[in-house]
C-alpha positions as a Markdown table, in Angstrom:
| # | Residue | x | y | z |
|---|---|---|---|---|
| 1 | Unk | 0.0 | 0.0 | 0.0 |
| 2 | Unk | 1.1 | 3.3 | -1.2 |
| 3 | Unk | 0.4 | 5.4 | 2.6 |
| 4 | Unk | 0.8 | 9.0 | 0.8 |
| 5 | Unk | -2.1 | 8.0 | -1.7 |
| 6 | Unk | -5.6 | 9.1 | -0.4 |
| 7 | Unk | -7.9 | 6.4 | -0.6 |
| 8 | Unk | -10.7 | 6.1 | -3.3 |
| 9 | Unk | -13.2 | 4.3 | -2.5 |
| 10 | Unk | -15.6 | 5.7 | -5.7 |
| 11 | Unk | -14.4 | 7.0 | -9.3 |
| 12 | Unk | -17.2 | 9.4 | -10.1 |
| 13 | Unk | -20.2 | 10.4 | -8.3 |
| 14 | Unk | -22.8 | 7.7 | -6.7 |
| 15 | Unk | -24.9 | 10.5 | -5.6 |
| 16 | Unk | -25.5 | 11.4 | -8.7 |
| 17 | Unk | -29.3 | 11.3 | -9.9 |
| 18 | Unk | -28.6 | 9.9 | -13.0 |
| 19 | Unk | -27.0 | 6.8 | -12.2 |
| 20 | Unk | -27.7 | 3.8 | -13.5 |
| 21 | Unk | -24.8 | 1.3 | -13.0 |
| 22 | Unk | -21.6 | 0.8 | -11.6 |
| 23 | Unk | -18.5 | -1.0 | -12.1 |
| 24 | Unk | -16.9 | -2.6 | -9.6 |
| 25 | Unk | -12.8 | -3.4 | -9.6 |
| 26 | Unk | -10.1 | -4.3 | -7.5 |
| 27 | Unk | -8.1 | -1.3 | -6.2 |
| 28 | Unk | -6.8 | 1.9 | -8.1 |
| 29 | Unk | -4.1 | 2.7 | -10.1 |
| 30 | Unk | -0.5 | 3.6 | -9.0 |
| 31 | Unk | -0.2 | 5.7 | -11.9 |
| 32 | Unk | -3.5 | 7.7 | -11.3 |
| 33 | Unk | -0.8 | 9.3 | -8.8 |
| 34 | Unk | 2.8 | 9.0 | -10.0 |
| 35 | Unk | 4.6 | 9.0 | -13.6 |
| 36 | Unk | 7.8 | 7.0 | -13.2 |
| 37 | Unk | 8.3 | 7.3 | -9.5 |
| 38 | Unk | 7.2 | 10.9 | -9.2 |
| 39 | Unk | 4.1 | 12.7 | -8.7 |
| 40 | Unk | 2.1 | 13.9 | -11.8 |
| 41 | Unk | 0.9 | 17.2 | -11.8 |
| 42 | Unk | -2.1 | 18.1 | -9.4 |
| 43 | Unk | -4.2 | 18.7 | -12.3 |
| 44 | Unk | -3.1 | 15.1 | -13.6 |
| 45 | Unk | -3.5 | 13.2 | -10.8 |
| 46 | Unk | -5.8 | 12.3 | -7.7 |
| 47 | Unk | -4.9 | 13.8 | -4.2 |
| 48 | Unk | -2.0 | 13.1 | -2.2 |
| 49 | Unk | -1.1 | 14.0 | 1.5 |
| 50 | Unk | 1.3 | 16.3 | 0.7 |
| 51 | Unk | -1.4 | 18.5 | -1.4 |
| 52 | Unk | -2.4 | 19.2 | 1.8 |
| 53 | Unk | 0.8 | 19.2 | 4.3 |
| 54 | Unk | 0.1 | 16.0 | 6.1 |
| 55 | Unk | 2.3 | 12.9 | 6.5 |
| 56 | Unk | -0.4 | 10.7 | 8.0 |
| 57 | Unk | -4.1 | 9.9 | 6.8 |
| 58 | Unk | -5.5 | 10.8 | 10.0 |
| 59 | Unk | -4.1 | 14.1 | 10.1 |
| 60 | Unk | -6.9 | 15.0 | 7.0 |
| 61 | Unk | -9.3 | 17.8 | 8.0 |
| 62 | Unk | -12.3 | 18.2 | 7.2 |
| 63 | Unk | -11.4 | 20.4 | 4.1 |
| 64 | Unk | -8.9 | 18.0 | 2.9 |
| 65 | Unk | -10.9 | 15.2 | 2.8 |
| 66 | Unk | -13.9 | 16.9 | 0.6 |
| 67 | Unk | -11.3 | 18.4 | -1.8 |
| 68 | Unk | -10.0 | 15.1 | -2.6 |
| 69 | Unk | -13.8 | 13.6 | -2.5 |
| 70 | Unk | -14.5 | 16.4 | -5.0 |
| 71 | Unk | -11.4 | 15.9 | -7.2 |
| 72 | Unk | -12.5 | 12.2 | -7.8 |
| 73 | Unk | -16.1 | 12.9 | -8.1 |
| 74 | Unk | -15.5 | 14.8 | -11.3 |
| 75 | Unk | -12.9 | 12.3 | -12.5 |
| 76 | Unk | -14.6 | 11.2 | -15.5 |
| 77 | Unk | -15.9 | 14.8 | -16.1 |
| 78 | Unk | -12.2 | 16.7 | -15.9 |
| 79 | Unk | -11.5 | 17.9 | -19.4 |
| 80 | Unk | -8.1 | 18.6 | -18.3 |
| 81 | Unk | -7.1 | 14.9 | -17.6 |
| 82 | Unk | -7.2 | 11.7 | -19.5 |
| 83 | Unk | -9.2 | 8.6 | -18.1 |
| 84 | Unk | -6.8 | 5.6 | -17.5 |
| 85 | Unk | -7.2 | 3.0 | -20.0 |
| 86 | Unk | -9.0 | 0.9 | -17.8 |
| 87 | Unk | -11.9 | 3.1 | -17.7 |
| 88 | Unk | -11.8 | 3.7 | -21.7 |
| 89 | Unk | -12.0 | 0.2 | -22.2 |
| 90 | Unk | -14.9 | -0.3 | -19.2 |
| 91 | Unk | -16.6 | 2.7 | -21.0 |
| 92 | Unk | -16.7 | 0.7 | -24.8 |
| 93 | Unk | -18.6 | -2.0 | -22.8 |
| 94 | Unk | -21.1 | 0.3 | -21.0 |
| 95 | Unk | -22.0 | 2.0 | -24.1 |
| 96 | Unk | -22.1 | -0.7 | -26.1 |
| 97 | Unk | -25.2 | -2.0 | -23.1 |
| 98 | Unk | -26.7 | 1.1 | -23.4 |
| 99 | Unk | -26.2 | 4.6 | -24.9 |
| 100 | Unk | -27.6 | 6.0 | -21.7 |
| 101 | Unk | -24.3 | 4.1 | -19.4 |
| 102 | Unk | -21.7 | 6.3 | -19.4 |
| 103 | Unk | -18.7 | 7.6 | -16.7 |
| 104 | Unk | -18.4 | 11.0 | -18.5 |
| 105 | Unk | -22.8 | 12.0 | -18.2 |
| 106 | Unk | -22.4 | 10.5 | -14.5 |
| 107 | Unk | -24.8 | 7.8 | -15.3 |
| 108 | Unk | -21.7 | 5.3 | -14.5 |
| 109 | Unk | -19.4 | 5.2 | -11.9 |
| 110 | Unk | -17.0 | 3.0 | -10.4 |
| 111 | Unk | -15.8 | 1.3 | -7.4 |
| 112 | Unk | -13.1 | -1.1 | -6.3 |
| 113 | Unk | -12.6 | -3.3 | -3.8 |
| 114 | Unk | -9.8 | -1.9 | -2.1 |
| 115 | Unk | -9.7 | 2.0 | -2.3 |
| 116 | Unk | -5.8 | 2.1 | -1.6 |
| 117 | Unk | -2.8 | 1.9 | -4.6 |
| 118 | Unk | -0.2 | -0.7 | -4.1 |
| 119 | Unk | 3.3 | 0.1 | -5.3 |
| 120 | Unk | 3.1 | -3.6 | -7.1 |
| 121 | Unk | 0.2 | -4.6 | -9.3 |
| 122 | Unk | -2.5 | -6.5 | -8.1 |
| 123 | Unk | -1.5 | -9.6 | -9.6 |
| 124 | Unk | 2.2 | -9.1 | -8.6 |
| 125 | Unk | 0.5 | -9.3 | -4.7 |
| 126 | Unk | 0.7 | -12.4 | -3.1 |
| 127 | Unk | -2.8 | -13.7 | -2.0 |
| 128 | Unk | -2.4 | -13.3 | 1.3 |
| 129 | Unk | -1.8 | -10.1 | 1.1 |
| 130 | Unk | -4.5 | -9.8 | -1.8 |
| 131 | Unk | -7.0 | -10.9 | 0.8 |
| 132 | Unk | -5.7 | -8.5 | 3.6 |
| 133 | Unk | -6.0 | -5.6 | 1.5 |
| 134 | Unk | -9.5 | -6.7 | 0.5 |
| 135 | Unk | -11.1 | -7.3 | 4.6 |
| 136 | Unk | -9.2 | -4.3 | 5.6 |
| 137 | Unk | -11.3 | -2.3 | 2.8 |
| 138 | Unk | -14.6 | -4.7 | 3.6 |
| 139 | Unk | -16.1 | -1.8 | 5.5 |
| 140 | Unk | -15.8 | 1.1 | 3.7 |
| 141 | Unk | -16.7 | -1.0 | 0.3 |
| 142 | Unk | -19.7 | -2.0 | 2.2 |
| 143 | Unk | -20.5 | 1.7 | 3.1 |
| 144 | Unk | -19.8 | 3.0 | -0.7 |
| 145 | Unk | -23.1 | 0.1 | -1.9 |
| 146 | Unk | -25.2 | 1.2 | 0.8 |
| 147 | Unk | -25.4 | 4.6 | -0.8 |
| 148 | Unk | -26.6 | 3.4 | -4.1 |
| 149 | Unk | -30.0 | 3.8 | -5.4 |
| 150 | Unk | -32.7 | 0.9 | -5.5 |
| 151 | Unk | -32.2 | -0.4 | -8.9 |
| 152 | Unk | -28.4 | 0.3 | -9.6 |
| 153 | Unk | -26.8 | -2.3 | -11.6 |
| 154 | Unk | -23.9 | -4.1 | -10.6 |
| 155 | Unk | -21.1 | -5.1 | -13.2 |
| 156 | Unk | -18.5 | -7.0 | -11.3 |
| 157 | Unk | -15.3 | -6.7 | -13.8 |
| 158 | Unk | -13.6 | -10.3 | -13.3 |
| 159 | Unk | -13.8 | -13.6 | -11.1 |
| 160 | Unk | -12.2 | -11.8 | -8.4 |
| 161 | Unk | -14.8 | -9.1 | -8.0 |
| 162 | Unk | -17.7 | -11.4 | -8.9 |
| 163 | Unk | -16.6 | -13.3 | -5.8 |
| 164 | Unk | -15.9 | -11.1 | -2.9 |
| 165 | Unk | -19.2 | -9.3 | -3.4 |
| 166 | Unk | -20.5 | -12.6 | -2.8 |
| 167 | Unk | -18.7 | -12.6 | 0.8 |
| 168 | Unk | -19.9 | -9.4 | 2.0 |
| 169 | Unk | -22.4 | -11.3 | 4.4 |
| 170 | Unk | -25.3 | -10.1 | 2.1 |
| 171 | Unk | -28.1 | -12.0 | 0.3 |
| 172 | Unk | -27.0 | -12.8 | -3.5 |
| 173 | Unk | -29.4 | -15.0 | -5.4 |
| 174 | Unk | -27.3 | -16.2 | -8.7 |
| 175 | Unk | -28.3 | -18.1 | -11.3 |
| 176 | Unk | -25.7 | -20.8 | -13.0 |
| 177 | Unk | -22.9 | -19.8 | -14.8 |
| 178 | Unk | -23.4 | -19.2 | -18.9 |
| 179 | Unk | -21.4 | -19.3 | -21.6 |
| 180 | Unk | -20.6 | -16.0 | -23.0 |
| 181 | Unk | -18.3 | -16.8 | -25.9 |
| 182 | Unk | -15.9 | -19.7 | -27.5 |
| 183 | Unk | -12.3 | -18.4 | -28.5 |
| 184 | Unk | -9.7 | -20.8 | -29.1 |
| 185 | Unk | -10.1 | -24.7 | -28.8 |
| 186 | Unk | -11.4 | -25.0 | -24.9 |
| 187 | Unk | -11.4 | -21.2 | -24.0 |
| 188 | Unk | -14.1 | -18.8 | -23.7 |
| 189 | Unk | -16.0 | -16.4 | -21.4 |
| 190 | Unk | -18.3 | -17.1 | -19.1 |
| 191 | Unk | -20.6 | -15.0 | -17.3 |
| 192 | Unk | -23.3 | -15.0 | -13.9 |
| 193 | Unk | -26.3 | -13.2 | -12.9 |
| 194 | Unk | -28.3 | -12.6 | -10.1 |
| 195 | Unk | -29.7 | -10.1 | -7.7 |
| 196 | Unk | -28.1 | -8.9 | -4.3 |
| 197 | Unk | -29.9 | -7.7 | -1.3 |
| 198 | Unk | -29.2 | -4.8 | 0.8 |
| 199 | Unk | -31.4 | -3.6 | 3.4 |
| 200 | Unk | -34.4 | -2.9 | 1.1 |
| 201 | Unk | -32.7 | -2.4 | -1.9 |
| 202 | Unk | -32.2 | -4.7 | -4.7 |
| 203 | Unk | -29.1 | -4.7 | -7.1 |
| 204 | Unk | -29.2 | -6.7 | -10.3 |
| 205 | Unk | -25.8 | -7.9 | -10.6 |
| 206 | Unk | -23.5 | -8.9 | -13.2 |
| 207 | Unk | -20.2 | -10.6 | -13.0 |
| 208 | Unk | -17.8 | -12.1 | -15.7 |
| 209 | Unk | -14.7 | -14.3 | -15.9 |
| 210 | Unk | -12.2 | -11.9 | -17.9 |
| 211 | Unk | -11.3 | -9.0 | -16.7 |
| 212 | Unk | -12.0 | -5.8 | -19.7 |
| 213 | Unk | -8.7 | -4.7 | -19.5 |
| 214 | Unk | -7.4 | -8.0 | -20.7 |
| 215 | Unk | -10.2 | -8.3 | -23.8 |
| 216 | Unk | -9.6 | -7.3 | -27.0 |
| 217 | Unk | -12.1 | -4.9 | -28.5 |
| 218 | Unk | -14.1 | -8.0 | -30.6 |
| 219 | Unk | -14.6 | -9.8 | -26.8 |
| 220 | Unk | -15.4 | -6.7 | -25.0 |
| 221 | Unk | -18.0 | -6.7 | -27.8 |
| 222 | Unk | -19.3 | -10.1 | -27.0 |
| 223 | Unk | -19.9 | -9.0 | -23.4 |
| 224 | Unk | -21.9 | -6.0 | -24.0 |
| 225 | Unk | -23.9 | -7.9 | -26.0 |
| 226 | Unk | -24.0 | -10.7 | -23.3 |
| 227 | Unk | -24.8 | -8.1 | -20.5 |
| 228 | Unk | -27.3 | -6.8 | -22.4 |
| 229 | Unk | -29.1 | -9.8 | -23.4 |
| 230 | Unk | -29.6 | -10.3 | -19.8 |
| 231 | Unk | -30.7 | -7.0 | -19.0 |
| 232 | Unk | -33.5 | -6.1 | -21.7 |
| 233 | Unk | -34.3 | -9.2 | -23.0 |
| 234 | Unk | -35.5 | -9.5 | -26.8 |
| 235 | Unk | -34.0 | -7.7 | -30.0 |
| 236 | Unk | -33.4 | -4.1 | -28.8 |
| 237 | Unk | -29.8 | -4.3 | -29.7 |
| 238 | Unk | -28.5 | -3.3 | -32.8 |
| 239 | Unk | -26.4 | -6.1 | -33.5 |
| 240 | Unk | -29.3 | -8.3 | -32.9 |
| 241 | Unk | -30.5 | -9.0 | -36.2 |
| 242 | Unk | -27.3 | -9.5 | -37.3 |
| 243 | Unk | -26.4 | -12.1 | -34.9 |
| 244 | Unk | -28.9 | -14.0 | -36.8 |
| 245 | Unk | -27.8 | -13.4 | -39.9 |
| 246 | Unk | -24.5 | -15.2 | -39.1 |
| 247 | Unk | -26.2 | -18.1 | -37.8 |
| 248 | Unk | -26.3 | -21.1 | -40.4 |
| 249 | Unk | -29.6 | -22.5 | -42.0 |
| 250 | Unk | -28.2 | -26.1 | -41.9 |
| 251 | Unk | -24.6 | -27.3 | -40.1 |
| 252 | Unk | -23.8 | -31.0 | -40.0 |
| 253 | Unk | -20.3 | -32.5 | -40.0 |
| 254 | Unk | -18.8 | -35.6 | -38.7 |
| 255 | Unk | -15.7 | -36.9 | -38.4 |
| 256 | Unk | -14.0 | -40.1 | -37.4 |
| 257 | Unk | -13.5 | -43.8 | -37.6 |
| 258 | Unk | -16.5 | -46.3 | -37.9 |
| 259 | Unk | -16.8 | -47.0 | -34.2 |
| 260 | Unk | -16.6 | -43.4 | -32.6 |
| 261 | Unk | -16.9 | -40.8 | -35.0 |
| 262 | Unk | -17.5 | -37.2 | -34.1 |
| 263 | Unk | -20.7 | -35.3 | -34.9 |
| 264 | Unk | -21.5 | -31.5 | -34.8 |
| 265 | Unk | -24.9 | -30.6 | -35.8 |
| 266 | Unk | -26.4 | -27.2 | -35.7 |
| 267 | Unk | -30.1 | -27.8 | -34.2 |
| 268 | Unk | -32.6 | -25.5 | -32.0 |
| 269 | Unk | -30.1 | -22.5 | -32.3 |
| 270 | Unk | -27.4 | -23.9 | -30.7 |
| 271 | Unk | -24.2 | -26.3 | -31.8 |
| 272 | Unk | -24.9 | -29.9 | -30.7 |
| 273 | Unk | -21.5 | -31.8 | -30.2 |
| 274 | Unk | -21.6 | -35.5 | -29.7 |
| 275 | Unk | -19.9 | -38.6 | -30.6 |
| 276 | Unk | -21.5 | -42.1 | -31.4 |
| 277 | Unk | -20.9 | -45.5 | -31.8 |
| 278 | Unk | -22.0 | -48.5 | -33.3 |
| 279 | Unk | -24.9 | -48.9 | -31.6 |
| 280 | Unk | -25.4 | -45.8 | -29.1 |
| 281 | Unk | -24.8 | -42.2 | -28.7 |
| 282 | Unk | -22.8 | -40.5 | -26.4 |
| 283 | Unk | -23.6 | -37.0 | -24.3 |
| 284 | Unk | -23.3 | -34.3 | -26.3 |
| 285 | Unk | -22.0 | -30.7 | -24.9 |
| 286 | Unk | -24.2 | -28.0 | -26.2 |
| 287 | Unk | -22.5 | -24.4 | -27.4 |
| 288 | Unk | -23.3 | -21.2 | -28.3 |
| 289 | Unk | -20.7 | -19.4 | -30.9 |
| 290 | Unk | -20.7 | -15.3 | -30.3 |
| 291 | Unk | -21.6 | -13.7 | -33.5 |
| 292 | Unk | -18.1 | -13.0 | -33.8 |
| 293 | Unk | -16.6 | -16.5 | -33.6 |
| 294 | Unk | -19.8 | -17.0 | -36.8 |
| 295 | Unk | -18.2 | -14.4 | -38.6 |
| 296 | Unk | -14.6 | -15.4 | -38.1 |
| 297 | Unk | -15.8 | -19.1 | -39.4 |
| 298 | Unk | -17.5 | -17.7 | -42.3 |
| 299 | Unk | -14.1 | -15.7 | -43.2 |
| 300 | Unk | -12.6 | -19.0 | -43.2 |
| 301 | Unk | -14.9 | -20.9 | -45.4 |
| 302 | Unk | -14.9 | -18.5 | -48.1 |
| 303 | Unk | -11.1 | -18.7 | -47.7 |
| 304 | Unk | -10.7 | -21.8 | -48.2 |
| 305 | Unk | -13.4 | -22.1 | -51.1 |
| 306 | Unk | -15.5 | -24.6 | -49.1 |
| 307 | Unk | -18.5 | -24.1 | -51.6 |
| 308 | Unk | -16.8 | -25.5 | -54.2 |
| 309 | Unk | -15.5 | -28.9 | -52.3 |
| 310 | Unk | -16.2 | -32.1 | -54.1 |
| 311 | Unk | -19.3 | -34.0 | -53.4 |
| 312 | Unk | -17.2 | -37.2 | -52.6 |
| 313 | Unk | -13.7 | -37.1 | -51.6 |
| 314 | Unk | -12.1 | -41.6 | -51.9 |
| 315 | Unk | -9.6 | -43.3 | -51.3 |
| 316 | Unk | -9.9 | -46.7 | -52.0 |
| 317 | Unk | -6.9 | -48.2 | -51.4 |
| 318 | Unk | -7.3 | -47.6 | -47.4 |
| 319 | Unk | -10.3 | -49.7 | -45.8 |
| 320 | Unk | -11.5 | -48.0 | -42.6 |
| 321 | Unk | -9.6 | -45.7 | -41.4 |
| 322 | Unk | -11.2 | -42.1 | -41.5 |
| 323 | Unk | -14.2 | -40.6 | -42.5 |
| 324 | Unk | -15.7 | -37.6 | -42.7 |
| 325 | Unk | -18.9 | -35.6 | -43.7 |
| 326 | Unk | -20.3 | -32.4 | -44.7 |
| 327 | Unk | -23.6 | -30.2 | -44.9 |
| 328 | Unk | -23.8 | -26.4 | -44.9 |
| 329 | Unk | -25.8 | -24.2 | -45.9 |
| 330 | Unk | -25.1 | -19.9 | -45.0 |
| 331 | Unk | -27.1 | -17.1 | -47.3 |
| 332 | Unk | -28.3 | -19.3 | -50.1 |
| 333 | Unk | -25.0 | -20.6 | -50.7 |
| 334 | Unk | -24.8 | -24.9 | -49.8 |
| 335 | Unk | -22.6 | -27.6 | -50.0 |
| 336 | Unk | -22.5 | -31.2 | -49.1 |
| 337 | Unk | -19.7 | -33.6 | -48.9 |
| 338 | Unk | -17.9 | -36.7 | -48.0 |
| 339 | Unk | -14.9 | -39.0 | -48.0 |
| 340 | Unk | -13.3 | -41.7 | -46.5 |
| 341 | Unk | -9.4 | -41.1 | -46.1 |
| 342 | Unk | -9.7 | -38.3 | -48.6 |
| 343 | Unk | -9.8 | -34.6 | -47.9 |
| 344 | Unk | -9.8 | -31.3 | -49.4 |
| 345 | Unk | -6.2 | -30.7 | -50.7 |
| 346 | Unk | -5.1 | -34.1 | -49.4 |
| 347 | Unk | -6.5 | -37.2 | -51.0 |
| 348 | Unk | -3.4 | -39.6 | -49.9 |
| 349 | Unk | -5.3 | -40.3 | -46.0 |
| 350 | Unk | -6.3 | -41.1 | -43.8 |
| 351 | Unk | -3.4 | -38.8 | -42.2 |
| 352 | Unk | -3.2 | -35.4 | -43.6 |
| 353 | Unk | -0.9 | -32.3 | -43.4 |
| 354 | Unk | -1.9 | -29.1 | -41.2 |
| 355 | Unk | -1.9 | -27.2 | -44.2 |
| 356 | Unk | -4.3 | -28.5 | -46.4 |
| 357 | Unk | -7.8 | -27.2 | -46.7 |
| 358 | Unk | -9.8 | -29.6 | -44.6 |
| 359 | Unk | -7.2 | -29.0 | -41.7 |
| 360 | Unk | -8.0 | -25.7 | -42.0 |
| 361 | Unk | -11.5 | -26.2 | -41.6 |
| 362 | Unk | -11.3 | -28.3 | -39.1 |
| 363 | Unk | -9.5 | -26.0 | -37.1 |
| 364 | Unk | -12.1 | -23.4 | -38.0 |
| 365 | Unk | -15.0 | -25.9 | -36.5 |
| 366 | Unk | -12.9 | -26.6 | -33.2 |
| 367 | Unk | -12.0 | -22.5 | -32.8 |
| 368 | Unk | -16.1 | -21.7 | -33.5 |
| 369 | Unk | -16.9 | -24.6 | -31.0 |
| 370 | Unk | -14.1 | -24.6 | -28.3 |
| 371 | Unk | -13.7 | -28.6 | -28.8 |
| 372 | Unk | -11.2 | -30.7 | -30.3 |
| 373 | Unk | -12.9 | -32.5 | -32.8 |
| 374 | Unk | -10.4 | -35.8 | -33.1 |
């Protein structure tokens, strides 16, 4: 802990009568106070001790304490400073909810867990002393939600914050975890929802696995959308309709050997992955591609020409071995295909080279659907 930091226990203003939401974190900033191991300007930065000729906290009068409360409560309103990143990227979420959420009209604001800077990064903190921090701050955290209006959403920015607000000693009703996105093979987002209870208030609450400052703009995108969705249900977004429009009108592939080939099968809006044997089929794992991850796995089809594929793909001098099949169908534009230890680009099986076509494609089905298909 940084002692010649004030504390901030809010960014912006929660009195404010226009707001809507709030973000919650884990602690400020170093560098909302110092450049390279020396104070920013006082217009730059957020108050210090020495602004006001004290070497302890509890030395702060009155006066002290409501020029720094001030200085923070216009934060996001100070044309004379920059927001840290952090917030910018927070803020292309928010927006992204709802036109109305934003830091800079006061309809937004933010607060962390810990209202103290730490000379190291959070995640250069041991856990120990992670958790320290975090029960030392319990009190006045508890003190900043109790001010918020009935109704204020609550957008807990990481695993972390999603689960200390769940240990303040307050009711939280949360429904089970959902699946916000699929990235790479066995990666994705996911994301929680519930309600928590304080006094007579009710917060709807929101919490995700990633934390915005480590998304890239097309994921931050997927969580908007996500947060949104479980917000103000139905098509009110823009990107609604669109979402659809990425979404095939048939998607059936399988893949393997004669005893325990792999199927994917688009069916009831969602991706159906299973595998089946000879006689029985196995549990399947149901997933829901962002519009994104759609888009990125239409890129690749036209890519690799996967409307023009063969209708039958054989070779017959390998009995068994692999086998594979193909239906797809995406804005009027269909193909269906098959072969046994023949591919696209590759018709020497039933091994193939990662750089031909169907390895390609089958790289494209296990980044849209976060499985190894094998």
């Amino acid at each position: 802990m940084v002692s010649d930091c004030v504390p901030v226990p809010v960014f912006g203003n929660i009195a404010s009568p226009h707001l809507k939401v709030v973000t919650i974190g884990l602690n400020p900033a170093l560098n909302e106070f110092y450049a390279d191991g020396i104070p920013k300007a006082r217009i730059q930065r957020l108050a210090l001790l020495a602004d006001y000729r004290v070497q302890s906290r509890t030395d702060l009068r009155d006066e002290d304490v409501a020029d720094a409360t001030g200085r923070r409560e216009i934060y996001f309103r100070d044309h004379k400073r920059d927001w840290h990143s952090y917030f910018e990227k927070m803020e292309s979420v928010l927006t992204r909810v709802s036109p109305a959420w934003t830091y800079a009209m006061s309809s937004a604001a933010h607060i962390d867990l810990v209202a103290c800077a730490t000379q190291n990064r959070w995640s250069k903190l041991t856990g120990d002393c992670q958790s320290a921090l975090i029960e030392n701050c319990r009190e006045h955290f508890l003190a900043s939600l109790s001010q918020l209006p009935n109704g204020t959403v609550i957008l807990c920015d990481g695993p972390r914050a999603t689960n200390e607000i769940q240990k303040l000693g307050l009711r939280v009703e949360m429904k089970p975890a959902q699946l916000i996105n699929v990235r790479d093979v066995g990666r994705g987002d996911t994301g929680w929802q519930g309600n928590l209870f304080l006094g007579d208030k009710t917060f709807p609450l929101r919490g995700w696995s990633s934390q915005v400052s480590r998304l890239p703009a097309v994921w931050r995108i997927d969580l908007a959308f996500w947060i949104h969705g479980t917000l103000f249900p139905g098509p009110t977004w823009p990107s609604a309709q669109a979402t659809k429009n990425d979404f095939p009108a048939k998607f059936t592939f399988s893949y393997g050997g004669w005893e325990n080939p792999r199927l994917v099968e688009w069916t009831n809006g969602v991706l159906d992955i299973n595998h089946y044997g000879m006689t029985s089929r196995g549990a399947g794992t149901k997933v829901r591609p962002s519009n994104e991850a759609w888009r990125r796995f239409w890129t690749t089809v036209e890519n690799l020409n996967v409307w023009q594929w063969q209708p039958e793909y054989n070779n017959s001098r390998v009995l068994d071995g692999l086998q594979w099949s193909l239906t797809l169908e995406h804005n009027g534009r269909k193909v269906s295909c098959e072969g046994s230890n023949a591919f696209p680009g590759f018709e020497d099986g039933p091994e193939f080279p990662e750089t031909c076509e169907f390895a390609k494609f089958l790289k494209a089905i296990q980044a849209l659907t976060g499985h190894k298909i094998d």
